[in-house]
Each structure stands twice: as C-alpha cells, then as structure tokens.
matplotlib code that plots the C-alpha trace (Angstrom):
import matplotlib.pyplot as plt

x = [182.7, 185.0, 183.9, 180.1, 180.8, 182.9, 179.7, 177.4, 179.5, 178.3, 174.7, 175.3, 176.5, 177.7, 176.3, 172.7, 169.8, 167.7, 165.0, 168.1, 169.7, 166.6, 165.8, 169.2, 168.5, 165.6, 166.8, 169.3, 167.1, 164.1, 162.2, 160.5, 158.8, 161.3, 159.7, 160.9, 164.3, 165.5, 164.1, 164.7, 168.5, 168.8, 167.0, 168.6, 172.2, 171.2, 169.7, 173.5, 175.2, 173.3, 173.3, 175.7, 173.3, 174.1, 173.8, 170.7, 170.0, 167.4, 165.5, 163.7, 161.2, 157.4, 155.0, 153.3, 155.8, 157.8, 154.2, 154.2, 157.5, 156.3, 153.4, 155.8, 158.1, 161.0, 161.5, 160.7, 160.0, 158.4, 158.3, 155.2, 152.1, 149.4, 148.8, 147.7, 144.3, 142.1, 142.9, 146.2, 146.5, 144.7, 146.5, 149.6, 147.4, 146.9, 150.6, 151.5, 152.8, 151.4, 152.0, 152.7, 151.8, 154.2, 152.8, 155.9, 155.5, 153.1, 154.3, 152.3, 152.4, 154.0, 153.1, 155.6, 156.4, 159.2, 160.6, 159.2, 155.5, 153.9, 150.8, 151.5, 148.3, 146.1, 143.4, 142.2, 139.3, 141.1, 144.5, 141.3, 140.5, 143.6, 144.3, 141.1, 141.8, 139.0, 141.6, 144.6, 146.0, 147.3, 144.6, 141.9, 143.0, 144.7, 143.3, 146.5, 148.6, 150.6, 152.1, 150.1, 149.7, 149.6, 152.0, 151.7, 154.9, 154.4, 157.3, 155.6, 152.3, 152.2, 154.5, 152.6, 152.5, 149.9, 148.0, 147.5, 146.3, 143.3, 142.9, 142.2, 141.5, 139.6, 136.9, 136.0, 137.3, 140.4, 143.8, 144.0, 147.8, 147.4, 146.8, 149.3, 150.3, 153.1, 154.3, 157.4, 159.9, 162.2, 161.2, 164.7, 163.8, 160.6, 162.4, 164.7, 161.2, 159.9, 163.0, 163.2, 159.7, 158.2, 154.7, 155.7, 153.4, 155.6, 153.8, 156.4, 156.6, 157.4, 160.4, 162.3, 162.1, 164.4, 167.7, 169.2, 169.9, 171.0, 171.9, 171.6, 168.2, 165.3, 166.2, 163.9, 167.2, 167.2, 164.3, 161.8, 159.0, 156.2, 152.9, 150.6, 147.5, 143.8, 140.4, 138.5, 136.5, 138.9, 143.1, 143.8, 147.1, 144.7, 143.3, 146.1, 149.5, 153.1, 153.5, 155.5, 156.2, 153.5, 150.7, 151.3, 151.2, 147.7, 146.4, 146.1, 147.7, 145.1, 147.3, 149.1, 149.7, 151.1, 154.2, 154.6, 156.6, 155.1, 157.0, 156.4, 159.4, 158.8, 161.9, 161.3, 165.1, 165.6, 167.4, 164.2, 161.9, 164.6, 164.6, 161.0, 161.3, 164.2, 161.6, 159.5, 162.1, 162.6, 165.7, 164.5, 161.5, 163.8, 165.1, 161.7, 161.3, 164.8, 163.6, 160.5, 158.2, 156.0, 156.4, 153.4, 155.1, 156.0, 154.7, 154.5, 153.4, 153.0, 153.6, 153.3, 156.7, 157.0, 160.1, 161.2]
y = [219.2, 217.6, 219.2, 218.2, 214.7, 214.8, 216.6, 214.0, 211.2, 210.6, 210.9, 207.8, 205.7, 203.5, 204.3, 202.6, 204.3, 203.8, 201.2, 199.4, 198.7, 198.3, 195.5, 194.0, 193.5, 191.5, 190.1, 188.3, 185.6, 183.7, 181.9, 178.1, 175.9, 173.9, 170.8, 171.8, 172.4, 168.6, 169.6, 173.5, 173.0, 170.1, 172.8, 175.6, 173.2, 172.3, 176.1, 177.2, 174.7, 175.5, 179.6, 181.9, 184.6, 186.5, 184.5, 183.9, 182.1, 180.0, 181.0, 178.0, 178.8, 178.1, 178.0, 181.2, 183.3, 182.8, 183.9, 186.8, 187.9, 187.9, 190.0, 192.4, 192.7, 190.8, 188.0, 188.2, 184.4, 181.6, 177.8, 176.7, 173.7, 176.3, 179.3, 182.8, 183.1, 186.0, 188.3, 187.6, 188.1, 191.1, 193.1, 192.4, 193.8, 197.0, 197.6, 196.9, 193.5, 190.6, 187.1, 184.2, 180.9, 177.9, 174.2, 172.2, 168.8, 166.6, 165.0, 163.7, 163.7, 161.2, 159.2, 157.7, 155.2, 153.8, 150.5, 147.9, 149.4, 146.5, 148.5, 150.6, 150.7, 153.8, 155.3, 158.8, 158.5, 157.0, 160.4, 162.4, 161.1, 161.1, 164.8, 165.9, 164.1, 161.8, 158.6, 158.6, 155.3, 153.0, 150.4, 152.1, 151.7, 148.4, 146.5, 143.9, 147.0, 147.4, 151.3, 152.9, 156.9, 158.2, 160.7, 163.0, 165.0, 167.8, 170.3, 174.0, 175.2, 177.6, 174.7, 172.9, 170.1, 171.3, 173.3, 170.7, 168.4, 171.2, 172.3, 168.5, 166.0, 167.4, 168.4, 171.5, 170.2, 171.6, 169.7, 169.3, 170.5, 171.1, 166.9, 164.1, 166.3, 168.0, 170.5, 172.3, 170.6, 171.1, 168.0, 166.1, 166.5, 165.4, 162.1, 161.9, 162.2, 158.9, 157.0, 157.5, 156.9, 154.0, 155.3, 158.1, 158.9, 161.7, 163.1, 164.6, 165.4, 162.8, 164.2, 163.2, 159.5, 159.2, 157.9, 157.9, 161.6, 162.3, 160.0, 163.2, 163.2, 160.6, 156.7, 153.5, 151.2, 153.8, 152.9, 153.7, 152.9, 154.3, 153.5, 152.7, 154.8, 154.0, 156.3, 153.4, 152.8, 150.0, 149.6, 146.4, 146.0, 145.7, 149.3, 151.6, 152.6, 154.0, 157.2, 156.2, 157.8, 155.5, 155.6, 159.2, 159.9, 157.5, 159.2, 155.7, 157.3, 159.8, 162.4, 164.3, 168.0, 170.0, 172.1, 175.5, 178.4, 181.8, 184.6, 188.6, 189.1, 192.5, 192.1, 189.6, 188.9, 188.4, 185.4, 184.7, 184.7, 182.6, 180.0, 179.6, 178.9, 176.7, 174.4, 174.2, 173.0, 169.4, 169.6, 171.3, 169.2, 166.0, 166.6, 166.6, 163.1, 161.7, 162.8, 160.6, 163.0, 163.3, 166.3, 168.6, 169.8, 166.3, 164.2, 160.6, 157.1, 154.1, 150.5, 146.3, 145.2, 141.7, 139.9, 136.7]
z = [60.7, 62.9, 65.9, 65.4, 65.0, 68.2, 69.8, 68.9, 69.8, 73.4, 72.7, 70.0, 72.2, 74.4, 77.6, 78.4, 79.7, 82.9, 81.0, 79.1, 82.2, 84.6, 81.3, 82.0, 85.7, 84.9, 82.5, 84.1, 86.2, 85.9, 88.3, 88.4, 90.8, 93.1, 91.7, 88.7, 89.3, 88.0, 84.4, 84.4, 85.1, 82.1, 79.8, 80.7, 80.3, 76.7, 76.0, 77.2, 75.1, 71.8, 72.2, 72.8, 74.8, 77.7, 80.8, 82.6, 85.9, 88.0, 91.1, 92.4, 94.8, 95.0, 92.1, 93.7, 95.1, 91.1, 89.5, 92.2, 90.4, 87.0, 87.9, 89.7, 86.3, 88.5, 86.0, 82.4, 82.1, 84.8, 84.9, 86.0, 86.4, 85.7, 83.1, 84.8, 85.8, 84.0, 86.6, 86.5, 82.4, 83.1, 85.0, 83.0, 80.1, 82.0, 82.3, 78.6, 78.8, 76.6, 78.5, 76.0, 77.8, 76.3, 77.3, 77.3, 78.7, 81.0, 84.2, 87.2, 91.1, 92.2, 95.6, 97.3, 100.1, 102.3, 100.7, 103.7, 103.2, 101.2, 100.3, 97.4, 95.9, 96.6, 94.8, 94.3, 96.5, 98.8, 98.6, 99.0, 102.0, 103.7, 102.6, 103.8, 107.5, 107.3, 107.1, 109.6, 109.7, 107.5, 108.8, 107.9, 103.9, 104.6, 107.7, 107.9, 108.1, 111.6, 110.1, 112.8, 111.6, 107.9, 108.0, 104.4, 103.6, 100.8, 99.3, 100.6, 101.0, 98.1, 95.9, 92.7, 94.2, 97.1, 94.8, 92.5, 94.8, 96.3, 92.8, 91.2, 94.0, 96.8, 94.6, 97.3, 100.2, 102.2, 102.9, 106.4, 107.5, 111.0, 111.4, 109.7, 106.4, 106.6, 103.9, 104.7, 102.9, 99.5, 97.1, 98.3, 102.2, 101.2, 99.9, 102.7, 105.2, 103.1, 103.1, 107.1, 108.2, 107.1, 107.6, 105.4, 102.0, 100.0, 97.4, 94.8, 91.1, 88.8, 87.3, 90.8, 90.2, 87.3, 88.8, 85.2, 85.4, 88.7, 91.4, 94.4, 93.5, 93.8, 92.9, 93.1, 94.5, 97.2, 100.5, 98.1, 96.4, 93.9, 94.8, 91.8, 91.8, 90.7, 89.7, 90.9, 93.9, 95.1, 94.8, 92.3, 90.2, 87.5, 87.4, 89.2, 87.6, 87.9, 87.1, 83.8, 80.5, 79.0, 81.6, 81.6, 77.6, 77.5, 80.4, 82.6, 85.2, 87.0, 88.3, 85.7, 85.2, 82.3, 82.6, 81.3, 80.4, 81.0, 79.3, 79.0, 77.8, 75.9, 73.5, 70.9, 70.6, 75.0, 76.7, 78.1, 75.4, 73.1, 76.4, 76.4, 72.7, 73.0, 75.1, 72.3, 69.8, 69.2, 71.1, 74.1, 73.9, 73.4, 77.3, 78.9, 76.9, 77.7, 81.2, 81.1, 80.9, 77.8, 75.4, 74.5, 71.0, 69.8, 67.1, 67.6, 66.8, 67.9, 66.4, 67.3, 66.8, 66.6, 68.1, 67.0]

ax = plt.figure().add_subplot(projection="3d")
ax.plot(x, y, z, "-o")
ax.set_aspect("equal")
plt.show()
C-alpha cells in the first residue's frame, strides 16, 4: 500500500503542465493604450491594495498593437476606447475564447494649447478642417492671429487618440500627416511639444489634465491651456466647453469616448478577469471619478442646493 501511494505521488502533483504554465506566462501582463496609462496605473494600485493575487503588470503601448495581443492570446485582458469589431469577436470565437467587453468610464479628447495663444475656442467643424489640411494657419480660424502655422501634435498613429479622431470627426475624410500634424509622440512629449511651441494644438486624452494626481504629468499652472470646444458652426463661450467632469457626464462637451476593458480570460477565477471586475466595483469605479472622469457603472443624482 505504501509503495502505490509513493507511485502515484508525482502524477498528483506539484509540477505544472505545458497549458498551466503557458497560462501563467500570459497571465502575468496585460496591455492598455498609452493614453491610458494615468488611469490603468491608479486602478491597477487600488486592485493591488484590495487583493492579494499573484502579480500582474502593464504594457502601455498603442490601442492597436495591445488589441493585436489579445487576438494573438498574448494578454488575457486589454484597456481600451473601442470594443472589438465583428471580425475581431469572431475569430476569437473560432479559437474557443469568449471576449467579455467591460465599459468602465467616459472621458474625452482633449485639445490643447500653449498658455500665450489667446484663442482657445475651436469647434468641431473647424478640428475637422485642420486635420484634414484644408486650414493651416492660425489666421485662417482667427484673422487677428499673428501664430503663423497650425502645427497638430498626436500620441502615435495607431494610438486612441488618432483613431478616434478619423473614426468620429472627419466623417470620411483622411487626417492629413504628411502636412502640419504630427503624430509620433508618447501623451507627455505631446505636452512638452505644446508647452514649447506656441503655435502648437496637442490633442490628448482628458485623463492627462488632472494635476491633482500627478504633478509629472499634465497641469493647467504649467504653459498650458484647454481650449473649449463647440458643435456649432461658429466658436462662442456660450456654446463650447472644457472637457470637465460635468460637460462630459451631460454630454455638452462633443468629444467624448468611452473606456473599456476587454477580457478573454478563460479562467473565471484569473488576475485578469478579477481586474476587469475590480473596474466595475464601486471602488474601482470610484478612481475613474476621483480622476475626473465619469463612471459608466455608477448611480447618481443630482440636486439645487441652496447656499445661504
């Protein structure tokens, strides 16, 4: 008896096979948007300090090239401004693995100018136009203006932030990088580019302009401003908006996105499926709100106060 139980012992146990550990190895990262990163890394703080799981880590890269590496079983979980096309969900079907698409929370694209540009009013006609290459200069949107050039300065070319602007402004029409846009840049260089050049336009997501959080990262007291943007036909402070909590929860502001978690995480009880969740929660939904950005699984209300 003695002798079978000693037999059996190494099949029982502790050694993991090929699809345990080739799990692991996947396991062990997910991937997010560079926009993102501000956010991701205060979820992924608070997810660390509420569970004791093993440890898993960030890979900020483009929106594209981190969907590319859920679709090549790479990462079990994404962070991203879009859900999977058909195609996409499709061939993830074929192999077996069933996507969950998590909205967390709405931001916006933020537009951004150096501090001694005095025209910060823009509308979305008027982005469109300058993306597209059919405006230049900054005289041609403000004729007092002595800026000379528009120069446009994106993230990366297969960020977000690009693809949000072909997929929801230019209605058809292509961006025009081989002119005045440049997009080539991390989300901070793109700051850095704005804060240099006065006739700089950054275009960046909103969770960079919170200088509550993080003082490396985007700050209005820095050579910065946020330009307020209209759906109108013409720029007045009386119909275009900041890209604030409140203009962006009442949808005044024109330019928001939702952010999501995309998980295919096939074991109900992985680090990356219980992070996706976590974002759900109130308290991983509570960051994206102490961010500034408005939760998609909240509840709320609103009330006059009176003050006396």
């Amino acid at each position: 008896m003695a002798i079978a139980t000693l037999g059996l012992f190494p099949s029982c146990g502790n050694k993991p096979n090929n699809a345990d550990i080739a799990y692991k190895q996947t396991a062990r990262y997910f991937a997010a948007d560079e926009s993102l990163q501000p956010i991701v890394d205060e979820e992924l703080d608070i997810f660390n300090l509420q569970n004791k799981r093993d440890s898993i880590y960030p890979l900020y890269i483009s929106e594209q090239e981190a969907i590319e590496k859920l679709m090549n079983q790479e990462v079990w979980l994404v962070f991203t401004t879009r859900r999977l096309t058909t195609d996409e969900e499709s061939s993830l079907q074929q192999m077996k693995y069933r996507v969950r698409t998590y909205p967390l929370a709405y931001d916006a694209l933020a537009l951004i100018v150096n501090k001694d540009n005095p025209d910060t009013l823009i509308t979305v006609d008027q982005l469109r136009s300058i993306m597209a290459g059919d405006v230049t200069k900054w005289n041609e949107l403000y004729p007092a203006s002595k800026l000379g050039d528009i120069h446009v300065a994106f993230d990366n070319p297969k960020s977000a932030t690009l693809r949000y602007v072909v997929d929801s402004i230019m209605q058809g029409r292509p961006v025009k990088t081989d002119g005045n846009v440049r997009a080539a840049m991390t989300s901070a260089e793109v700051v850095s580019y704005v804060e240099k050049n006065k006739s700089a336009i950054g275009v960046v997501g909103s969770i960079w302009l919170d200088d509550q959080r993080d003082t490396t990262n985007l700050v209005y007291n820095r050579g910065i401003t946020v330009m307020k943007v209209g759906r109108g036909e013409e720029a007045t402070r009386e119909t275009c908006y900041k890209p604030s909590q409140w203009n962006i929860a009442y949808n005044y502001y024109p330019l928001i996105r939702t952010i999501y978690a995309l998980c295919d995480d096939p074991r109900s009880s992985g680090t990356a499926r219980a992070l996706a969740n976590f974002s759900t929660l109130p308290k991983g939904q509570l960051v994206f709100f102490n961010a500034g950005l408005f939760p998609a699984q909240a509840e709320y209300s609103v009330r006059d106060v009176v003050i006396r």
